[in-house]
VEXSELO-684562 format. One record per residue: residue number from 1; residue in one letter; x, y, z of N, C-alpha, C in turn. Coordinates in pm, whole numbers, padded with zeros to 5 digits. Example, Ala and Ser with C-alpha at 12.3 -4.5 7.8 and 13.67 -1.06 7.14 Angstrom:
% VEXSELO-684562
+-----+---+--------+--------+--------+--------+--------+--------+--------+--------+--------+
!   k ! r !   n.px !   n.py !   n.pz !  ca.px !  ca.py !  ca.pz !   c.px !   c.py !   c.pz !
+-----+---+--------+--------+--------+--------+--------+--------+--------+--------+--------+
!   1 ! A !  01319 ! -00569 !  00780 !  01230 ! -00450 !  00780 !  01320 ! -00330 !  00780 !
!   2 ! S !  01285 ! -00225 !  00708 !  01367 ! -00106 !  00714 !  01290 !  00003 !  00787 !
+-----+---+--------+--------+--------+--------+--------+--------+--------+--------+--------+
This chain:
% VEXSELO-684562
+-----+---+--------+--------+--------+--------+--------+--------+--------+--------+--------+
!   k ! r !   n.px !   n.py !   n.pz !  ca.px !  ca.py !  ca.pz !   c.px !   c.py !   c.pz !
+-----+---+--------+--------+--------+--------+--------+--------+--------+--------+--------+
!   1 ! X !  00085 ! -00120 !  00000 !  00000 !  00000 !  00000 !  00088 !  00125 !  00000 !
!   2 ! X !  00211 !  00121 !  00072 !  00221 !  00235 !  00087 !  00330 !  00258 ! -00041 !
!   3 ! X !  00384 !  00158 ! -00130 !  00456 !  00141 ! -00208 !  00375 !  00267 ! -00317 !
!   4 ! X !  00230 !  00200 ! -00373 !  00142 !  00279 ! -00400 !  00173 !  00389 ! -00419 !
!   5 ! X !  00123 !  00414 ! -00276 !  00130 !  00616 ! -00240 !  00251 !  00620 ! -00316 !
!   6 ! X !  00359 !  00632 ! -00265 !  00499 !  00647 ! -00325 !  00514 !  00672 ! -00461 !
!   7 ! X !  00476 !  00584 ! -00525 !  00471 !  00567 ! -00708 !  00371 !  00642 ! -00709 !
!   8 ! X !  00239 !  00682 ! -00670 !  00155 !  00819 ! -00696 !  00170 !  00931 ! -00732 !
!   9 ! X !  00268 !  00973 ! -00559 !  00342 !  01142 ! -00562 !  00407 !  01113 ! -00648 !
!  10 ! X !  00502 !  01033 ! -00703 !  00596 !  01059 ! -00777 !  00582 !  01100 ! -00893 !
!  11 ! X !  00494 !  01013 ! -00942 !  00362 !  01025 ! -01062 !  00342 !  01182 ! -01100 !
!  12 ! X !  00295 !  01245 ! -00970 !  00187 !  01313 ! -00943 !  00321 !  01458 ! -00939 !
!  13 ! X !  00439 !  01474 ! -00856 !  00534 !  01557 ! -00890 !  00564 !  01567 ! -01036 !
!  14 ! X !  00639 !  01484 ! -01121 !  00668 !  01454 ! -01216 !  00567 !  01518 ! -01321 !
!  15 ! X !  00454 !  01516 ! -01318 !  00358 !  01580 ! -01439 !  00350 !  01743 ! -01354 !
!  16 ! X !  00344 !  01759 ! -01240 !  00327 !  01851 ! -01187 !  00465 !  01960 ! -01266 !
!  17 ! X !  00554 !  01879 ! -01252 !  00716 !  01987 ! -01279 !  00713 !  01984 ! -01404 !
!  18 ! X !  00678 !  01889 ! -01510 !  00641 !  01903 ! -01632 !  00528 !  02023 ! -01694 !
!  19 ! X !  00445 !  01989 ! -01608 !  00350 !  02102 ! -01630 !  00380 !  02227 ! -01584 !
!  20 ! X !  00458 !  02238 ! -01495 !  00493 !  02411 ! -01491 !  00635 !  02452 ! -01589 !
!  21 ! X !  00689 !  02343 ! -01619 !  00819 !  02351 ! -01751 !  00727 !  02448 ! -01841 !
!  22 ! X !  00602 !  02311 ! -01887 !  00520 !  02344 ! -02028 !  00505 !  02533 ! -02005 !
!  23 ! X !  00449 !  02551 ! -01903 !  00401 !  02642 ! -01890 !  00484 !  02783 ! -01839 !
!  24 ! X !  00614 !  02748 ! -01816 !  00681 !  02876 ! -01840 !  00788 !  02884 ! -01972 !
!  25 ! X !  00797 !  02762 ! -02033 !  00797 !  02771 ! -02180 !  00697 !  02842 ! -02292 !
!  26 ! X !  00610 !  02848 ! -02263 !  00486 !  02874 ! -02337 !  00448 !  03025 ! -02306 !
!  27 ! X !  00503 !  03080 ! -02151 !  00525 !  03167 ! -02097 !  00623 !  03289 ! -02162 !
!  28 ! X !  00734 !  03265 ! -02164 !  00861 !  03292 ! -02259 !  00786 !  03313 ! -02381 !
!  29 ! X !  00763 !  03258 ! -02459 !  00700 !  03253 ! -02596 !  00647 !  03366 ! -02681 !
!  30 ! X !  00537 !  03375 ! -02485 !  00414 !  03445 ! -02536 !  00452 !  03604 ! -02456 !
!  31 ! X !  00550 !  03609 ! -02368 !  00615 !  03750 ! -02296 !  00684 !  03773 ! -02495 !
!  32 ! X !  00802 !  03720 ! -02508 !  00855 !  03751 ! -02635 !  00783 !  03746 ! -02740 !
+-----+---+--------+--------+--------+--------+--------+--------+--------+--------+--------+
């Protein structure tokens, strides 16, 4: 179970830090 959780957050960081990449890429873009 708690292995689970573990592989979740990780999951769950991982798209999280991706998704704010995407989005201060896209950021940049759209300032320039």
């Amino acid at each position: 179970m708690r292995e689970s959780i573990v592989q979740l957050i990780g999951v769950v960081v991982t798209v999280a830090v991706i998704a704010l990449t995407v989005a201060a890429i896209l950021y940049e873009l759209g300032a320039h």
